[in-house]
N, C-alpha and C positions, 0 to 999 in steps of 0.2 A: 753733059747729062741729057741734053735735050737731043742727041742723036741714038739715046736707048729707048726700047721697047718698054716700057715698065709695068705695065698693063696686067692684072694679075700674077705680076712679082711680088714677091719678100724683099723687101728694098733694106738693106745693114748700111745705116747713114754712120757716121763716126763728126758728132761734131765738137763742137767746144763751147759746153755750160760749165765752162768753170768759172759762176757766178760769186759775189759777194753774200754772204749771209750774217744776220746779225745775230745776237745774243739769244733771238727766239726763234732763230733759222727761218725767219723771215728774207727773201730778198730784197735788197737795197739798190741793186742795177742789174734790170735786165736787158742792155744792150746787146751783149753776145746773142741770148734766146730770140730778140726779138730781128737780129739781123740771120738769125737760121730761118726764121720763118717764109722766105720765100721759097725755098730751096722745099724747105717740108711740105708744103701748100700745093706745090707744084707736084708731085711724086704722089702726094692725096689723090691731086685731082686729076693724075692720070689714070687711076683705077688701080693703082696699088695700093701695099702693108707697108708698115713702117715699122721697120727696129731700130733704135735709139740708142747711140753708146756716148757715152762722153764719160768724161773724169772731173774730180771737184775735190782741190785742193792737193795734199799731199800726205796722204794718210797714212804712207810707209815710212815716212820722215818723223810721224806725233805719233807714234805707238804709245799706248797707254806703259807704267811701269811692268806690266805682267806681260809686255812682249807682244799685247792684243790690240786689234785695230778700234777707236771710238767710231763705231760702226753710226752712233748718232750725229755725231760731227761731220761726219763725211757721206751722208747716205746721198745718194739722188730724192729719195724719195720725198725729200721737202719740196723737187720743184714739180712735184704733180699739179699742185692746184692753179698753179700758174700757168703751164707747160699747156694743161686742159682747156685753160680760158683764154689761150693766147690761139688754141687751134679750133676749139668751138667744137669739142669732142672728148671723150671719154679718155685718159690714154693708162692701157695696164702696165702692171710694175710685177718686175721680174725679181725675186729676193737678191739674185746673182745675177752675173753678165754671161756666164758657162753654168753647162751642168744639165741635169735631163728637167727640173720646172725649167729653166729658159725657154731649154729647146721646145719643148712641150708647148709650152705658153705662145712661141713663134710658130710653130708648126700651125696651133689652128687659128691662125688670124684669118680673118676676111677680107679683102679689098676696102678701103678706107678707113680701116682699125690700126689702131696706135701702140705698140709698144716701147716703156722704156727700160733699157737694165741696169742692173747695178754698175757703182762707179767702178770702173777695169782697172782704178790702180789701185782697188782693193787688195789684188792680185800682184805679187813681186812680178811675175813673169810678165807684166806690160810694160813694165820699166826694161827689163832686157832683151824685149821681140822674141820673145819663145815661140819658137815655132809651134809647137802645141797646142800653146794656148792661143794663138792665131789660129791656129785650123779649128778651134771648137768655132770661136769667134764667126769665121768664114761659117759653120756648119747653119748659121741662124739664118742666110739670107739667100737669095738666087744672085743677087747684084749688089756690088758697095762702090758706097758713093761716100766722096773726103771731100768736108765742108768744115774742115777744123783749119783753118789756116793757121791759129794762132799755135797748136802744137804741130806744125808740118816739117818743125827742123829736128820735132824729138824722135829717132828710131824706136820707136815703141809701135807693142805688137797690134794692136785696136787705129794705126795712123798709118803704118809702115808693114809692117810683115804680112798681116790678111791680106794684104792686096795681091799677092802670090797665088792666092788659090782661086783667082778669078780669073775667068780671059778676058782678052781686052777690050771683047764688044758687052762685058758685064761688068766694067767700072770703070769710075769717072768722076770731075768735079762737082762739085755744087755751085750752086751762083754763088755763093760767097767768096769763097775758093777761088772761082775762076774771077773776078772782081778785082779781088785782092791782088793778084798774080797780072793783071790787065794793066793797072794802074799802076801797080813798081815799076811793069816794063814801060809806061810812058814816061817816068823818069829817067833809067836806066837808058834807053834808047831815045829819048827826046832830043832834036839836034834845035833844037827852039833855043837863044840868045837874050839874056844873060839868064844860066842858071847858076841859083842859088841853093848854097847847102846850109841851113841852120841848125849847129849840133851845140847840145849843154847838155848837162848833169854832172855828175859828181868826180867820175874818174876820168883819166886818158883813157889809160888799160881796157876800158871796155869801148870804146870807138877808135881807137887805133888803126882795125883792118877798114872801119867805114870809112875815117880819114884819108889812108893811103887810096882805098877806090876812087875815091868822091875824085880824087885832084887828078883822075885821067879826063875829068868832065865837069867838073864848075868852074866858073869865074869867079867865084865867090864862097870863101866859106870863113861864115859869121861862128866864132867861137863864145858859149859863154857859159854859165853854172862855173861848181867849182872848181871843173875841168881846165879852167882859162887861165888859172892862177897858177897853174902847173907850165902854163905856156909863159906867164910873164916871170915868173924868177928865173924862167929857164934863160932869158934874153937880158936877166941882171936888174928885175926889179926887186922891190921891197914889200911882201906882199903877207908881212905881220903874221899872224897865227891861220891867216886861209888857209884848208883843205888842199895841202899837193904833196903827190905824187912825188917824192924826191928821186928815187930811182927810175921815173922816168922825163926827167929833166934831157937828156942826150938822145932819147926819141924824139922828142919836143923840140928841140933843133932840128932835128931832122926833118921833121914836119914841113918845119918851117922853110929849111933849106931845098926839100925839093918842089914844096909849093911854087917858091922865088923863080927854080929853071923851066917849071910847066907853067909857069903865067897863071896862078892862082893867086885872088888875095886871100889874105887872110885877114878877116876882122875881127879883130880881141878889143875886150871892153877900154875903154878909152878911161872911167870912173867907175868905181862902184859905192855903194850901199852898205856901212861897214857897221860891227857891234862889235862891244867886247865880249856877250856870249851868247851863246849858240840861241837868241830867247827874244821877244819882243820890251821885254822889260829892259829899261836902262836906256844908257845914250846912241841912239843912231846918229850916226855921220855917213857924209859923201865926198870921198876924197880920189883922186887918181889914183886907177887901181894898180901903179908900180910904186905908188908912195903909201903904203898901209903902214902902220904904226905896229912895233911889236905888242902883243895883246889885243889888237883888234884882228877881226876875221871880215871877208867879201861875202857878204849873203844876197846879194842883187846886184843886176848892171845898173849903173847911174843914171843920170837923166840923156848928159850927152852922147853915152854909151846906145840910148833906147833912139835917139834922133838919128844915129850914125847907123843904127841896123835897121830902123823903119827904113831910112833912105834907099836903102840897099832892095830890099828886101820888096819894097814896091818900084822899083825900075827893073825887077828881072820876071823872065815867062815862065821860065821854072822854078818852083821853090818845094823843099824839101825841107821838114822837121822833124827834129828829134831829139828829144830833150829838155828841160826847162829851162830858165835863166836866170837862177836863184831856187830860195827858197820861200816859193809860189804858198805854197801851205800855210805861212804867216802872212799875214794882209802888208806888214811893214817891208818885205822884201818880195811882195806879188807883182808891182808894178813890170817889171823889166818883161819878164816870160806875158802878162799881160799886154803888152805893146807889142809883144810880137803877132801875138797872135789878133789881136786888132789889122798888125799892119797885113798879115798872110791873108783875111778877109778883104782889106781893100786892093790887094794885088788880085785876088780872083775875079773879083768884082770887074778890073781893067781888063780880066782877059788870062789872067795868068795861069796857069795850070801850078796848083797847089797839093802837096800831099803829108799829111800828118804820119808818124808811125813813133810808137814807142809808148807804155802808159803813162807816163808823168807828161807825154806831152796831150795826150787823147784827155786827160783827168784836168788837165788847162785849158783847152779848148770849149770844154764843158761848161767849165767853171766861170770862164768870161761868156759863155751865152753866145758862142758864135758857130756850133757845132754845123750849122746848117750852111756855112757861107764860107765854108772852102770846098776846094775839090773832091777831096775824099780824104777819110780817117781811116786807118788799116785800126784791125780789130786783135791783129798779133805783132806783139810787142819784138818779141825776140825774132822769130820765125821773118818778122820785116825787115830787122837791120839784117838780119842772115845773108839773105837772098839780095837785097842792098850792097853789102859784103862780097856778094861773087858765088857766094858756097851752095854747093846744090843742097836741097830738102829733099829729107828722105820722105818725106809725108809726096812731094809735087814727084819726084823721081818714082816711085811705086805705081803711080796711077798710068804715066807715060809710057814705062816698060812694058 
């Protein structure tokens, strides 16, 4: 971004305010808003306009019964007042993100004036990259800039398709964006010794391809949530009513088995943290997590389970998170995911390059109060295991072409 001219441009930013809102669409975290803000600040105060696209929520998904969108649930316009006082400036609202008021409203901006538009998955056509509706999109600015990491692997038309009707010295990253994308690749490409992979949550099925990546380049990967359980019946434990995966038990050997020929370890909970239901109420126990009792379920890694990954996890220069290690959300089964991410702050601390991605693990880091003492938190969930993954984004591929 900072090798364009932007100086009395219409600058079309496409970012990602898909904020939380509560019951009086009030915001409850504006982290995303407040990590566009440098990006936006910077394109101000180069003597440009600004139009503002983003999407908030899924409003093609909650159609009301009559087939219509609750245009109140979903509008942008609750985050003006915020949006305003976060930029120290007036910003207009466009009823739509197309259409002749947008265009109109973009058309007579001034150099430091703010516009934002309506949310684009108002519109079916952003969920399929219409080209049409990309070229109105494109029609609002002279220059577009993608600062949406977090939506960069959805082909949609406001992320993906607009970029088509730009050339290439009139679009570009955002600091965000480019950040984002800086920081995977110091993973990715770090030849720095022992790196470490820390993957948990719920399924295999959904880190599988991260899996198979990961073991062309860790020494280490700590398995744990209720993904882990799916690893230990596979290998002939007893692991009671936990959360697995059965039809992928013979992936999970496989796992396992080409970890073993590429010199990967693998670290699975050694004990866990066990209930008979899914609840804080009733009996907690902590038993070896291949000896679970039928009727009981793993909703944390153990104690020695939390010794055996701290250890790991502060002897390597790379470390890599994704996922929690339990069920963080109940105080009775926080501890495991919290030890980790205690121990991810004293490996940075040593030196270690550390990077978070995923939201249950971003919503942990928070939660333990340590957001500020790792290396960096990707701000897109999916779009970071994507690109983790191997797979190119179509949001990072549009801009490069």
């Amino acid at each position: 971004m900072k090798n364009l001219d932007l100086k009395d441009k219409k600058v079309l930013i496409r970012v990602d305010f898909n904020v939380p809102l509560n019951d009086e669409n009030e915001i409850t975290d504006d982290t995303r808003m407040e990590k566009a803000l440098p990006t936006l600040k910077y394109i101000l105060d180069q003597g440009a306009s600004l139009i503002i696209m983003s999407h908030l929520g899924r409003p093609q998904k909650q159609k009301k019964e009559d087939g219509s969108i609750n245009v109140e649930k979903f509008t942008l316009r609750h985050l003006i007042p915020h949006l305003s006082e976060l930029l120290g400036k007036e910003v207009k609202f466009a009823e739509d993100c197309v259409g002749e008021a947008a265009a109109a409203i973009a058309a007579s901006l001034k150099p430091g004036e703010v516009l934002l538009v309506e949310n684009t998955r108002f519109h079916p056509e952003e969920a399929k990259g219409d080209s049409n509706f990309a070229a109105a999109l494109a029609n609002l600015g002279d220059i577009y800039i993608n600062d949406a990491f977090g939506t960069a692997h959805r082909a949609h038309a406001s992320t993906t398709t607009v970029a088509q009707f730009f050339e290439k010295d009139a679009k570009a990253f955002g600091f965000l964006m480019n950040n984002e994308l800086e920081n995977a690749n110091k993973v990715l490409k770090s030849t720095a010794k022992p790196f470490t992979a820390v993957v948990g949550g719920a399924k295999v099925s959904d880190k599988i391809l991260l899996l198979e990546q990961l073991m062309d380049k860790a020494d280490n990967i700590i398995i744990g949530g209720a993904m882990a359980y799916t690893f230990v019946k596979a290998i002939g434990g007893k692991v009671g009513n936990s959360l697995v995966e059965d039809d992928r038990l013979e992936q999970a050997l496989k796992i396992l088995k080409i970890a073993e020929i590429k010199k990967t370890r693998i670290v699975l909970p050694k004990d866990s943290v066990v209930a008979e239901n899914f609840s804080e109420d009733g009996d907690i126990r902590t038993v070896d997590s291949d000896n679970i009792k039928d009727g009981w379920m793993g909703l944390d890694v153990g104690p020695q389970a939390r010794i055996e990954f701290t250890d790991v996890i502060r002897s390597s220069k790379v470390i890599l998170w994704n996922g929690p290690m339990g069920v963080f959300e109940m105080d009775s089964f926080a501890e495991g995911t919290f030890s980790v991410a205690r121990a991810m702050s004293e490996a940075t601390e040593q030196g270690a390059f550390t990077l978070i991605g995923g939201g249950d693990s971003v919503s942990a880091i928070n939660k333990a109060g340590l957001q500020d003492e790792v290396s960096f938190i990707s701000t897109g969930g999916g779009a970071m295991l994507e690109y983790l993954e191997g797979k190119e984004l179509p949001g990072v591929a549009a801009i490069l072409s």
